[in-house]
mmCIF file as Biopython writes it, N, C-alpha, C and O atoms, coordinates in Angstrom:
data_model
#
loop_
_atom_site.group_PDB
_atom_site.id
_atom_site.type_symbol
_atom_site.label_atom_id
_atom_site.label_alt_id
_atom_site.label_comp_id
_atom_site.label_asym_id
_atom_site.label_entity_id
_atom_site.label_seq_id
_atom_site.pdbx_PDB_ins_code
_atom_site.Cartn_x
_atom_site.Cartn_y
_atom_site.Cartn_z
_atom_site.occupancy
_atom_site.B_iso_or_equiv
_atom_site.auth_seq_id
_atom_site.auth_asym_id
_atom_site.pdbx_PDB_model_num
ATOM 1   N N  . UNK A ? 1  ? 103.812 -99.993 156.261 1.0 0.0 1  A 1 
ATOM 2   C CA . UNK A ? 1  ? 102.960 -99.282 157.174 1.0 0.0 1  A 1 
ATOM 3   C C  . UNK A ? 1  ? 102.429 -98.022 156.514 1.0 0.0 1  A 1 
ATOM 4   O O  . UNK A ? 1  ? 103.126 -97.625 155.581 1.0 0.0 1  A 1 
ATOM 5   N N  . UNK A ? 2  ? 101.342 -97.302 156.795 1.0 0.0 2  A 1 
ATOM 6   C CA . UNK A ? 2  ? 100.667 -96.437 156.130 1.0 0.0 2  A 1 
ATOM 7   C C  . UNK A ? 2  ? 101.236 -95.349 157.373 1.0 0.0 2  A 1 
ATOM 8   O O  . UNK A ? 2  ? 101.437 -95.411 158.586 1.0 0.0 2  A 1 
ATOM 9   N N  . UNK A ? 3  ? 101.376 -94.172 156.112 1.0 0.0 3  A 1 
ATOM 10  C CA . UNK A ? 3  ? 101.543 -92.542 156.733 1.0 0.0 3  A 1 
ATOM 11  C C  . UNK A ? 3  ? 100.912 -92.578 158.363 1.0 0.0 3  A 1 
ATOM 12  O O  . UNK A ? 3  ? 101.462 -92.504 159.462 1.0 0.0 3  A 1 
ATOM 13  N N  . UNK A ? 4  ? 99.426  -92.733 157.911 1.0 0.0 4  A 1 
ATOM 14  C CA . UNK A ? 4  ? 98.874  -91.769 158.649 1.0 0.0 4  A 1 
ATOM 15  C C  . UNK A ? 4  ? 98.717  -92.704 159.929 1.0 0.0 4  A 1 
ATOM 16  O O  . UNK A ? 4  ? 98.217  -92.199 160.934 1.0 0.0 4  A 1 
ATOM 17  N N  . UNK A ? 5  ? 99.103  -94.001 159.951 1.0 0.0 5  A 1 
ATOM 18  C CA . UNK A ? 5  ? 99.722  -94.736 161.219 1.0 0.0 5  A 1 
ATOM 19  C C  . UNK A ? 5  ? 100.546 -94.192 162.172 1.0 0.0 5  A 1 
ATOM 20  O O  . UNK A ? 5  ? 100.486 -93.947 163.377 1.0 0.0 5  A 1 
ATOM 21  N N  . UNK A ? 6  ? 101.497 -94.050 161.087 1.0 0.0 6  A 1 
ATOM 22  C CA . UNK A ? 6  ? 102.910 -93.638 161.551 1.0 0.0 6  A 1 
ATOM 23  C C  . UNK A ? 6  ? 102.735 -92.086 162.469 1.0 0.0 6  A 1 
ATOM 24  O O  . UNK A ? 6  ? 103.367 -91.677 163.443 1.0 0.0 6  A 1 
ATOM 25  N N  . UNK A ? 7  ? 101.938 -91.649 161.918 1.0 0.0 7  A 1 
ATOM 26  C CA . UNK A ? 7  ? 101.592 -89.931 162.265 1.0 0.0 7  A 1 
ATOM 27  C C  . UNK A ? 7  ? 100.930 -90.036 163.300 1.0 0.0 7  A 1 
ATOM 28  O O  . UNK A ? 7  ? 101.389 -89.329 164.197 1.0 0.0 7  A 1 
ATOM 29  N N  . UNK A ? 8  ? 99.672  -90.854 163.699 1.0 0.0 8  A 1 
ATOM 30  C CA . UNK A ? 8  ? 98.645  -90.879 164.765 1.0 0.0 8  A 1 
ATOM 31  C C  . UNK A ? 8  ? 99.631  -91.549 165.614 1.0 0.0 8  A 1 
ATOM 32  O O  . UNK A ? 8  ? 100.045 -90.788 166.489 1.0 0.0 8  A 1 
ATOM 33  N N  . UNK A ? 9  ? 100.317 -93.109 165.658 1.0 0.0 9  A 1 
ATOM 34  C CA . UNK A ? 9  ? 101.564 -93.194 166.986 1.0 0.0 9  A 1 
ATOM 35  C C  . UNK A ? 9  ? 102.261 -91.971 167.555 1.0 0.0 9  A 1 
ATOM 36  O O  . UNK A ? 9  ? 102.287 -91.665 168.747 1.0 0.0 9  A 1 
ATOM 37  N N  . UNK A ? 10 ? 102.789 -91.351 166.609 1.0 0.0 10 A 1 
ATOM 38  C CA . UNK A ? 10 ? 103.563 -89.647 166.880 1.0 0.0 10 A 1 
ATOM 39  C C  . UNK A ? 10 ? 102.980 -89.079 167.769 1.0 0.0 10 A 1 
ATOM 40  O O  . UNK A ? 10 ? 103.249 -89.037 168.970 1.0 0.0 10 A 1 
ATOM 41  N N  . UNK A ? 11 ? 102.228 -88.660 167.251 1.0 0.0 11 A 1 
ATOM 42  C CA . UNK A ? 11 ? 100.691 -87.773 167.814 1.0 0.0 11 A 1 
ATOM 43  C C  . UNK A ? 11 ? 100.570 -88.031 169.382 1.0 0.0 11 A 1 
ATOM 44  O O  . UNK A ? 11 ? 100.971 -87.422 170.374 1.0 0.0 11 A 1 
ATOM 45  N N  . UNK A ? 12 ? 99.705  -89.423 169.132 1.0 0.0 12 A 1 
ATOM 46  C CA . UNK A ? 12 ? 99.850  -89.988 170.867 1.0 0.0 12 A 1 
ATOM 47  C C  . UNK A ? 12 ? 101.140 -89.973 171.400 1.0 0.0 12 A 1 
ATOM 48  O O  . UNK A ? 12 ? 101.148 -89.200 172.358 1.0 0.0 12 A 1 
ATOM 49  N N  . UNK A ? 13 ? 102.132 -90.432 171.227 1.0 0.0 13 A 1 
ATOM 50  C CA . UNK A ? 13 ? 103.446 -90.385 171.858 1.0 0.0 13 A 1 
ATOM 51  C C  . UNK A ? 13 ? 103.905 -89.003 172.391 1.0 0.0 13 A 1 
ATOM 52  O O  . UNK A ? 13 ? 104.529 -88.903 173.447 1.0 0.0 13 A 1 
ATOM 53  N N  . UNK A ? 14 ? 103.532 -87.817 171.527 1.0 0.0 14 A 1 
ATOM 54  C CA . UNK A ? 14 ? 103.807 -86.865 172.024 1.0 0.0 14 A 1 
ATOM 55  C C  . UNK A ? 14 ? 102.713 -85.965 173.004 1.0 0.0 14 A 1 
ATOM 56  O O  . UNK A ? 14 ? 102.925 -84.861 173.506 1.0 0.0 14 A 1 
ATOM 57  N N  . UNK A ? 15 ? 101.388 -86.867 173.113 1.0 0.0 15 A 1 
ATOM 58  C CA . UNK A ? 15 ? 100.323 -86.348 173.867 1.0 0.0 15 A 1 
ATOM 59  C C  . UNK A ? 15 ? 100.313 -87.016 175.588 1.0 0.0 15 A 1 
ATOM 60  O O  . UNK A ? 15 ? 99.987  -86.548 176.679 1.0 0.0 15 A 1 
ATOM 61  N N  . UNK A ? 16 ? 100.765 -88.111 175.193 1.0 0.0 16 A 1 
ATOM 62  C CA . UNK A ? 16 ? 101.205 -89.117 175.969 1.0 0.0 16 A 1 
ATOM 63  C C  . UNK A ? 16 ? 102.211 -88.529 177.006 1.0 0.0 16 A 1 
ATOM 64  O O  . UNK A ? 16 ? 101.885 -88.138 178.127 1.0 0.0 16 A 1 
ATOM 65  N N  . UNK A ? 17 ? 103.458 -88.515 176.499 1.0 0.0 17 A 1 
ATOM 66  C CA . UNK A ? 17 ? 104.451 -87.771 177.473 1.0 0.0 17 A 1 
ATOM 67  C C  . UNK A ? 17 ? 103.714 -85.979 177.650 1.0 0.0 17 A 1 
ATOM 68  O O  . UNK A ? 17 ? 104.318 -85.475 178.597 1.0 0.0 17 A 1 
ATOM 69  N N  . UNK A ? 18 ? 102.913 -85.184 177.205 1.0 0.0 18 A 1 
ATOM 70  C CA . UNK A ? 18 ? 102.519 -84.017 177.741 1.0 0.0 18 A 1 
ATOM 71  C C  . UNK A ? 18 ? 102.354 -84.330 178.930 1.0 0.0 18 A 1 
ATOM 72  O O  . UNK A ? 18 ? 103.048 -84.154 179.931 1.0 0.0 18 A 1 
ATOM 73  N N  . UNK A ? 19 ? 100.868 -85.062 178.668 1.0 0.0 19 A 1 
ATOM 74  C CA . UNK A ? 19 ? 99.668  -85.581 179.780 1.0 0.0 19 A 1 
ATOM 75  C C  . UNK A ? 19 ? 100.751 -86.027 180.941 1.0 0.0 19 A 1 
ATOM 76  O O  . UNK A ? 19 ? 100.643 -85.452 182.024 1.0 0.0 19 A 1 
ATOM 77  N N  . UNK A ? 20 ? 101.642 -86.876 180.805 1.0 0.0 20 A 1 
ATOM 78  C CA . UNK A ? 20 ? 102.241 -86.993 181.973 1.0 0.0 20 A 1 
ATOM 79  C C  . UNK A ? 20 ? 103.643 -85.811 183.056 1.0 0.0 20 A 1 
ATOM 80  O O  . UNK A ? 20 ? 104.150 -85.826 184.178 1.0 0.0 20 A 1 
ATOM 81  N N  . UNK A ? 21 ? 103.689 -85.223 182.185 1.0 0.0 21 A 1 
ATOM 82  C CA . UNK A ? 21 ? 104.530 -83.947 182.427 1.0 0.0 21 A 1 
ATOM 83  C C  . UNK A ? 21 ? 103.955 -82.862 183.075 1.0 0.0 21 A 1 
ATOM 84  O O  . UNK A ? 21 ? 104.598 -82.206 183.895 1.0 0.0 21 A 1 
ATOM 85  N N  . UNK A ? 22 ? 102.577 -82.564 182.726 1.0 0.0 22 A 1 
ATOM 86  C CA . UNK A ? 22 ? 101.425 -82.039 183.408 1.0 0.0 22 A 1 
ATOM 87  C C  . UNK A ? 22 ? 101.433 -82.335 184.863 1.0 0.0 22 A 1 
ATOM 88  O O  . UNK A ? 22 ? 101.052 -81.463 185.643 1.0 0.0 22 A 1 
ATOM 89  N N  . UNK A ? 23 ? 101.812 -83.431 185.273 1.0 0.0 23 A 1 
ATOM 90  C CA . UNK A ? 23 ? 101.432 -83.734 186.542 1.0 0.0 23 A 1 
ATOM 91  C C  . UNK A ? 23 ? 102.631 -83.571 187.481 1.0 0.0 23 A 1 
ATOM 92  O O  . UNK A ? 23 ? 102.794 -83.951 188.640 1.0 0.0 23 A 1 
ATOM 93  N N  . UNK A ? 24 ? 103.227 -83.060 186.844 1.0 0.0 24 A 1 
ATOM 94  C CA . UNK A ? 24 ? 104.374 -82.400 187.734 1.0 0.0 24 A 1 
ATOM 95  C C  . UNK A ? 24 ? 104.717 -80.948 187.640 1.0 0.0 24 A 1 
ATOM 96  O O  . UNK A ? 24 ? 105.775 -80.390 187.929 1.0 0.0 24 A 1 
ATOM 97  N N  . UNK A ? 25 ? 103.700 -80.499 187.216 1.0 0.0 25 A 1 
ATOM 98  C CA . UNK A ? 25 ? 103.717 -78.846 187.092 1.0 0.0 25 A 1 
ATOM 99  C C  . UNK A ? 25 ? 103.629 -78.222 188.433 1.0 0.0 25 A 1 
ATOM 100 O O  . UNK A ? 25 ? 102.958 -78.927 189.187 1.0 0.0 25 A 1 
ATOM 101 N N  . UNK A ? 26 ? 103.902 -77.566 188.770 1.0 0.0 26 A 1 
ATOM 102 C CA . UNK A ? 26 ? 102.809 -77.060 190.206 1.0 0.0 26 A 1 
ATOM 103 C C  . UNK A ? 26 ? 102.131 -75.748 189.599 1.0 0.0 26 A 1 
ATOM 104 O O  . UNK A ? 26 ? 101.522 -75.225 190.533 1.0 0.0 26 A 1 
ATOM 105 N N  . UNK A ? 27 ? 102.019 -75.206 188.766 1.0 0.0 27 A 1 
ATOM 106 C CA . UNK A ? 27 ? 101.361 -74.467 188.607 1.0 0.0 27 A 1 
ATOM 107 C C  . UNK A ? 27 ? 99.911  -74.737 187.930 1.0 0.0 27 A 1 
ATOM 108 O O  . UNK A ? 27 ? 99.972  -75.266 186.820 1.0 0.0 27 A 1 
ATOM 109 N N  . UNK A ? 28 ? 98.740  -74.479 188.386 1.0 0.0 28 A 1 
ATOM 110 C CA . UNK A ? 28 ? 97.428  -75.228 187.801 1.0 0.0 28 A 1 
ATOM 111 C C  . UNK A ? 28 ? 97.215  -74.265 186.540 1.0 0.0 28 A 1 
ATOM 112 O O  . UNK A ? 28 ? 96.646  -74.828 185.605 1.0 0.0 28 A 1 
ATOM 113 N N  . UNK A ? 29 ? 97.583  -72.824 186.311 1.0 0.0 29 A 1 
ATOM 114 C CA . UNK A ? 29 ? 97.380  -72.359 184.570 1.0 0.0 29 A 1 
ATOM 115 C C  . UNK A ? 29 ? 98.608  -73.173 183.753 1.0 0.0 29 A 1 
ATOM 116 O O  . UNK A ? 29 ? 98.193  -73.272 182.599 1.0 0.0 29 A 1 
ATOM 117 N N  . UNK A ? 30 ? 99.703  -73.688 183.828 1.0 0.0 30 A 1 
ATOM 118 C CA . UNK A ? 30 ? 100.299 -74.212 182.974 1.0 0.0 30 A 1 
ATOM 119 C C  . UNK A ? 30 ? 99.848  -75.932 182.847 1.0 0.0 30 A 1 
ATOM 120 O O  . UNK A ? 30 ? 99.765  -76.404 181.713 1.0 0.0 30 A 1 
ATOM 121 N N  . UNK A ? 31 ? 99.543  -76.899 184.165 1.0 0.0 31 A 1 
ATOM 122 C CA . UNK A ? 31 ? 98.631  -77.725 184.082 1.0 0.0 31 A 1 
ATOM 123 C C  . UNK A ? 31 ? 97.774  -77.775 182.796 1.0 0.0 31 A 1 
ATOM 124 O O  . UNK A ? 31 ? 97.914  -78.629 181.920 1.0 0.0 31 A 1 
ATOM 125 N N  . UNK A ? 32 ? 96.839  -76.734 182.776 1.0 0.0 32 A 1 
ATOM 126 C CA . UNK A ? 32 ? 95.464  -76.651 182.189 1.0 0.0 32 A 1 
ATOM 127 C C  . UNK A ? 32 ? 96.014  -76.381 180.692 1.0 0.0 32 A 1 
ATOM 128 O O  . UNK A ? 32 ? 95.514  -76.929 179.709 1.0 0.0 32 A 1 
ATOM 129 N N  . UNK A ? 33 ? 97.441  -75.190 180.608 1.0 0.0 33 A 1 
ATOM 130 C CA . UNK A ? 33 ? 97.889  -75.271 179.122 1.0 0.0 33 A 1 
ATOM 131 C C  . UNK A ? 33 ? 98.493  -76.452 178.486 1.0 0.0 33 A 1 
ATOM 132 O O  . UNK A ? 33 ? 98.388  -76.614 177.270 1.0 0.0 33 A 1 
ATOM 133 N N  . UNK A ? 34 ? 99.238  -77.445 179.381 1.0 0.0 34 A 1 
ATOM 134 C CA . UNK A ? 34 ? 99.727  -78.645 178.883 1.0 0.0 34 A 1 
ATOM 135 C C  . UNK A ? 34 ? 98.736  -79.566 178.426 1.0 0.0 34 A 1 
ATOM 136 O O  . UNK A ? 34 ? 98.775  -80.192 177.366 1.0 0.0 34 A 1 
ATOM 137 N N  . UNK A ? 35 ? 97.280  -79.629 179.854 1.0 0.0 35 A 1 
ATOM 138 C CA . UNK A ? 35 ? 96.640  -80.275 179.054 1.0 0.0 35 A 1 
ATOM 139 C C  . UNK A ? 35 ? 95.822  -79.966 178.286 1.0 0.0 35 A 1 
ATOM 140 O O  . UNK A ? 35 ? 94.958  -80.832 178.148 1.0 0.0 35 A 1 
ATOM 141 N N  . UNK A ? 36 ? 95.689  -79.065 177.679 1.0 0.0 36 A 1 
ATOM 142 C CA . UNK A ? 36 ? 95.170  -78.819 176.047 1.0 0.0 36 A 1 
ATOM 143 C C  . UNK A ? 36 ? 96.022  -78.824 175.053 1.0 0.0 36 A 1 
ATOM 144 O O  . UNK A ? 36 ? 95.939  -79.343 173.939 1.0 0.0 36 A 1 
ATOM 145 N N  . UNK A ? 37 ? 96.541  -78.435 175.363 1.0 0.0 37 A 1 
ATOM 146 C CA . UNK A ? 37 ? 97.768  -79.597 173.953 1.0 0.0 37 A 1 
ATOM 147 C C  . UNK A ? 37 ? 97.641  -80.350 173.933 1.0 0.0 37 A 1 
ATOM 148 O O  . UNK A ? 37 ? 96.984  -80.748 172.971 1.0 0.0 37 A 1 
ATOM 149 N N  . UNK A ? 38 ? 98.157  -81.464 175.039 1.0 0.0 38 A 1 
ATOM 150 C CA . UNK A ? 38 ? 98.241  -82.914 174.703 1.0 0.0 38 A 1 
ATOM 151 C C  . UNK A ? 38 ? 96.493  -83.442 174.102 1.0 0.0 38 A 1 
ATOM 152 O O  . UNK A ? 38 ? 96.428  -84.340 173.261 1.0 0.0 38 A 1 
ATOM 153 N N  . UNK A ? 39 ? 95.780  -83.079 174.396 1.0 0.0 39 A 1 
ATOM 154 C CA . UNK A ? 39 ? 94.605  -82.952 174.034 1.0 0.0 39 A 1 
ATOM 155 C C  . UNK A ? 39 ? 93.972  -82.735 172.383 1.0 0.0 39 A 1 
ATOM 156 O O  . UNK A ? 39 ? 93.126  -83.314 171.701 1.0 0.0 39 A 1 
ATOM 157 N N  . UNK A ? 40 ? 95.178  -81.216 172.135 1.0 0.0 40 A 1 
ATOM 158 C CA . UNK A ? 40 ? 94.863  -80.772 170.856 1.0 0.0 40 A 1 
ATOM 159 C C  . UNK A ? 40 ? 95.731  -82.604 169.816 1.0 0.0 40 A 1 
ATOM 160 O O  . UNK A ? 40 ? 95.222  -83.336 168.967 1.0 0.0 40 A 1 
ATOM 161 N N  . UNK A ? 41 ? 96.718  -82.632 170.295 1.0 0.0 41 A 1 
ATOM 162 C CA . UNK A ? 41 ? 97.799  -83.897 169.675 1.0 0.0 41 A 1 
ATOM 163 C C  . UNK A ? 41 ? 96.807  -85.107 169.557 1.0 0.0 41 A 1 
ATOM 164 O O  . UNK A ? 41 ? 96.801  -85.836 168.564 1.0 0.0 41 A 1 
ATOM 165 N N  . UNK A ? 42 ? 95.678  -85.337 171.001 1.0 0.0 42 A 1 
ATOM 166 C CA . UNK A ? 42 ? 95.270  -86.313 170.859 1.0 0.0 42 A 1 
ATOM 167 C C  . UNK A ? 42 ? 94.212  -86.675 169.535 1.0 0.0 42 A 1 
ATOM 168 O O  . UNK A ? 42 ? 94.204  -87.668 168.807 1.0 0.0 42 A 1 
ATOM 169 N N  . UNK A ? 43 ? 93.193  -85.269 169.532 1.0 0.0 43 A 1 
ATOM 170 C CA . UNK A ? 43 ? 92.307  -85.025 168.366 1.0 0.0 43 A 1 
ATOM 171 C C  . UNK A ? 43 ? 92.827  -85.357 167.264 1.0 0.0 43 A 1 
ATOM 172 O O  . UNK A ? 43 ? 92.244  -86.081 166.458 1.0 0.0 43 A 1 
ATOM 173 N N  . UNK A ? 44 ? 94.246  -84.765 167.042 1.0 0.0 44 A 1 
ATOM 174 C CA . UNK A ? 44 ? 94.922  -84.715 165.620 1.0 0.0 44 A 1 
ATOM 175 C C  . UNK A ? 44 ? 95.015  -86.453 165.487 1.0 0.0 44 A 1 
ATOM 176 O O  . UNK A ? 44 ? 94.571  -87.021 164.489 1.0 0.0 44 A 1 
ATOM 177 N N  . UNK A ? 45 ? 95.591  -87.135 166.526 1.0 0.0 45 A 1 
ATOM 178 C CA . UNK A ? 45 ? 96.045  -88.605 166.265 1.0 0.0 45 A 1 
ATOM 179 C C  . UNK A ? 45 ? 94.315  -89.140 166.019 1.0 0.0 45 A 1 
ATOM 180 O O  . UNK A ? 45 ? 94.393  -89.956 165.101 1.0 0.0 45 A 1 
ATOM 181 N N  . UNK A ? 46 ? 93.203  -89.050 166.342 1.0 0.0 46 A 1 
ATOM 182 C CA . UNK A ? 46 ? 91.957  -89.602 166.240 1.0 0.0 46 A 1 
ATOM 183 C C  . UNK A ? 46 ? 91.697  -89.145 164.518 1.0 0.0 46 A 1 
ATOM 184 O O  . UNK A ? 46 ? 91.520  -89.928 163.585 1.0 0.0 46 A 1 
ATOM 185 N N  . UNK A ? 47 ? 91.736  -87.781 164.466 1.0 0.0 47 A 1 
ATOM 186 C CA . UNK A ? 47 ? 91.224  -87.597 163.047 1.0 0.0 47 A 1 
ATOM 187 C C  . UNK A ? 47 ? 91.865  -88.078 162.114 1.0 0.0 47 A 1 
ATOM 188 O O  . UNK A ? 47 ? 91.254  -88.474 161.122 1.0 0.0 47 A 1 
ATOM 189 N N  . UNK A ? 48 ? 93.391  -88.175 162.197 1.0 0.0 48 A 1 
ATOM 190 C CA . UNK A ? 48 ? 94.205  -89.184 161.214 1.0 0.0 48 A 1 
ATOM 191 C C  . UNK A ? 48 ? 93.832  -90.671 160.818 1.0 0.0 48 A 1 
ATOM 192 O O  . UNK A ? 48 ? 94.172  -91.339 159.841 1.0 0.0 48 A 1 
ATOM 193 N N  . UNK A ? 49 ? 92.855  -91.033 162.120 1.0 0.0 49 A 1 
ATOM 194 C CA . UNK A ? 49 ? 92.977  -92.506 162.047 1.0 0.0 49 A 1 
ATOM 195 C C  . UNK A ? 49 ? 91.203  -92.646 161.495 1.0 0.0 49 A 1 
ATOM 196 O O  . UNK A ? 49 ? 90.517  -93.660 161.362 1.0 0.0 49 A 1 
ATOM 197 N N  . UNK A ? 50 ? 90.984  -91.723 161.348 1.0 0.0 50 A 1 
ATOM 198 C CA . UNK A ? 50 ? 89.613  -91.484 160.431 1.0 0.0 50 A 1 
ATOM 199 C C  . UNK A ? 50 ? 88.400  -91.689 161.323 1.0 0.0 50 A 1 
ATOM 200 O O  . UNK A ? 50 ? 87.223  -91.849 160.999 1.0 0.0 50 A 1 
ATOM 201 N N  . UNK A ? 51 ? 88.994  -91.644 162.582 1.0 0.0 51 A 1 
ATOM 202 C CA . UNK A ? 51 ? 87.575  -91.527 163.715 1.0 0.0 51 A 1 
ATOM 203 C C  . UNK A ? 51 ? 87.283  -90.438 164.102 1.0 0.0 51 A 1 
ATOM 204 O O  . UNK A ? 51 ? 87.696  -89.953 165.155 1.0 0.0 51 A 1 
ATOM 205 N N  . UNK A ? 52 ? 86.231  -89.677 162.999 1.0 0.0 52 A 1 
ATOM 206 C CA . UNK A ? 52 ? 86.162  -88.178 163.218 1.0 0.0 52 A 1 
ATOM 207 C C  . UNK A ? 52 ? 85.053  -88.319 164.438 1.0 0.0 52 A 1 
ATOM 208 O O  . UNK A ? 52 ? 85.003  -87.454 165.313 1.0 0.0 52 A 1 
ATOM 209 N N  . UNK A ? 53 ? 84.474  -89.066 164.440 1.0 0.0 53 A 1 
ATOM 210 C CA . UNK A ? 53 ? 83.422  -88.532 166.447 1.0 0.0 53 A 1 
ATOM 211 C C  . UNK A ? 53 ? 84.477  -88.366 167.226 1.0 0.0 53 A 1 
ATOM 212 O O  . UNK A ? 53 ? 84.219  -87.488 168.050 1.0 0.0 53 A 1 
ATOM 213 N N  . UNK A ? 54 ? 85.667  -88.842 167.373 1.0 0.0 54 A 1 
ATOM 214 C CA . UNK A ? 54 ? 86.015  -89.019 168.679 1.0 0.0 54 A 1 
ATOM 215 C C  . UNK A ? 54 ? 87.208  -88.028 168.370 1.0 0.0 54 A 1 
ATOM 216 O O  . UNK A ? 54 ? 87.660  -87.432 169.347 1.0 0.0 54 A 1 
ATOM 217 N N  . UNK A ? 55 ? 87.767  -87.781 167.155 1.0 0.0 55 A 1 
ATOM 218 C CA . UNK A ? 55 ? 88.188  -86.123 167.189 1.0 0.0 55 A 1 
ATOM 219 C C  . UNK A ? 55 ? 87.469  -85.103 167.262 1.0 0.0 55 A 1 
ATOM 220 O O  . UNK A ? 55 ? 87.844  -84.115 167.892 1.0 0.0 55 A 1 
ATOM 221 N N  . UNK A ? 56 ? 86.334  -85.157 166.646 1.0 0.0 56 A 1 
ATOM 222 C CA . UNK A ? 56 ? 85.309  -83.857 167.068 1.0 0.0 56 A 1 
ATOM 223 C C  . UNK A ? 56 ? 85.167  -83.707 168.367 1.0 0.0 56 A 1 
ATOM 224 O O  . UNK A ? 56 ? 85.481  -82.599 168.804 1.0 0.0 56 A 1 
ATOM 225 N N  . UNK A ? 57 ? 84.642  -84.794 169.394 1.0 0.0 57 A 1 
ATOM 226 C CA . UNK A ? 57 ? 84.492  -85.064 170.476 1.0 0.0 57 A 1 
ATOM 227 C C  . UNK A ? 57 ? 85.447  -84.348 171.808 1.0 0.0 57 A 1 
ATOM 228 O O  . UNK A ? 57 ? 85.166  -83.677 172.802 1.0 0.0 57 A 1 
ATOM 229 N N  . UNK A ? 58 ? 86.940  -85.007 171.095 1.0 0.0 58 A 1 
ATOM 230 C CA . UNK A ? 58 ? 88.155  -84.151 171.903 1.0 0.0 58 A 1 
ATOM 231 C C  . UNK A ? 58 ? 88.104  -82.545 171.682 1.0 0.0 58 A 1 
ATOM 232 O O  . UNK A ? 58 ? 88.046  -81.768 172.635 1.0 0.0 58 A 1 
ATOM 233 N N  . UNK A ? 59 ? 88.130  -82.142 170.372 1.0 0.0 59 A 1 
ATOM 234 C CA . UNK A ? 59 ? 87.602  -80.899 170.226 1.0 0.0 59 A 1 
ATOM 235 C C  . UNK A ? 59 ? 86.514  -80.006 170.727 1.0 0.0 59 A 1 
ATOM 236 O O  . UNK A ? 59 ? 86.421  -78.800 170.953 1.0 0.0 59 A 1 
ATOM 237 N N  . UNK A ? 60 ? 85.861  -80.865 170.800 1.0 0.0 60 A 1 
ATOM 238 C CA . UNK A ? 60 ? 84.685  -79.868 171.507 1.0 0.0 60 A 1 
ATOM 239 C C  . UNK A ? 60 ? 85.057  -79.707 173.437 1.0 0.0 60 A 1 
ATOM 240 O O  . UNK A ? 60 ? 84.713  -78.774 174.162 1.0 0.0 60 A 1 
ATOM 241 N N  . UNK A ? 61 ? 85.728  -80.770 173.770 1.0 0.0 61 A 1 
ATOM 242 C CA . UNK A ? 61 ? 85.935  -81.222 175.048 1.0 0.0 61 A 1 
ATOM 243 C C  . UNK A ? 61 ? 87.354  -79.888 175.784 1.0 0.0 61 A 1 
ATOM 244 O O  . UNK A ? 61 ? 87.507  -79.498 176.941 1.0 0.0 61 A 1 
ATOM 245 N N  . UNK A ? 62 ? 88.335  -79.446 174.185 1.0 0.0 62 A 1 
ATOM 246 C CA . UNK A ? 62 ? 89.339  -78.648 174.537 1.0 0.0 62 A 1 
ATOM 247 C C  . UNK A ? 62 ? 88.406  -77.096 174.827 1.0 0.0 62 A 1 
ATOM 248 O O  . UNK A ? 62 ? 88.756  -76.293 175.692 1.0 0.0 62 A 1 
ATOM 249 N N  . UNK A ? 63 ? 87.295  -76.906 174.005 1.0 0.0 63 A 1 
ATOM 250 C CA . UNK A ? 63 ? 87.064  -75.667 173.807 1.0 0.0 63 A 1 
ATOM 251 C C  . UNK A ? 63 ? 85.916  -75.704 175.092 1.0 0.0 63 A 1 
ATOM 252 O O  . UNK A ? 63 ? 85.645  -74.593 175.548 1.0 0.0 63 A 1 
ATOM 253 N N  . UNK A ? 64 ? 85.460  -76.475 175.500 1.0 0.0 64 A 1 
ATOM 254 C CA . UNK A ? 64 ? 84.657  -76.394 176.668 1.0 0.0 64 A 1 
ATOM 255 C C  . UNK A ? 64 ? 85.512  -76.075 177.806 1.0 0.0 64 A 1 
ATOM 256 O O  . UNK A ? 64 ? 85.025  -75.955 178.931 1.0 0.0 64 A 1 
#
């Protein structure tokens, strides 16, 4: 298996359980901080896998 496989599963796995941890926050500023992480994790797992639109894409989507 190649590295950067192994790294982008990570990535999602750990964006994955954010995104769902988020939804049991009750607070909507820590909400909004979880989900930009899991967000920032998700970009990182896209650009690893060499689909830079759709990491740029998430990126532009965190900073909006």
């Amino acid at each position: 298996m190649d590295t950067n496989f192994i790294l982008t599963q990570i990535l999602g796995g750990f964006a994955l359980i954010l995104v769902c941890f988020s939804y049991f926050v009750k607070n909507k500023k820590y909400f909004l901080l979880i989900q930009v992480f899991a967000n920032i994790f998700y970009a990182g797992a896209f650009l690893f896998q060499n689909l830079f639109v759709a990491g740029f894409n998430t990126i532009v989507s965190i900073v909006r």
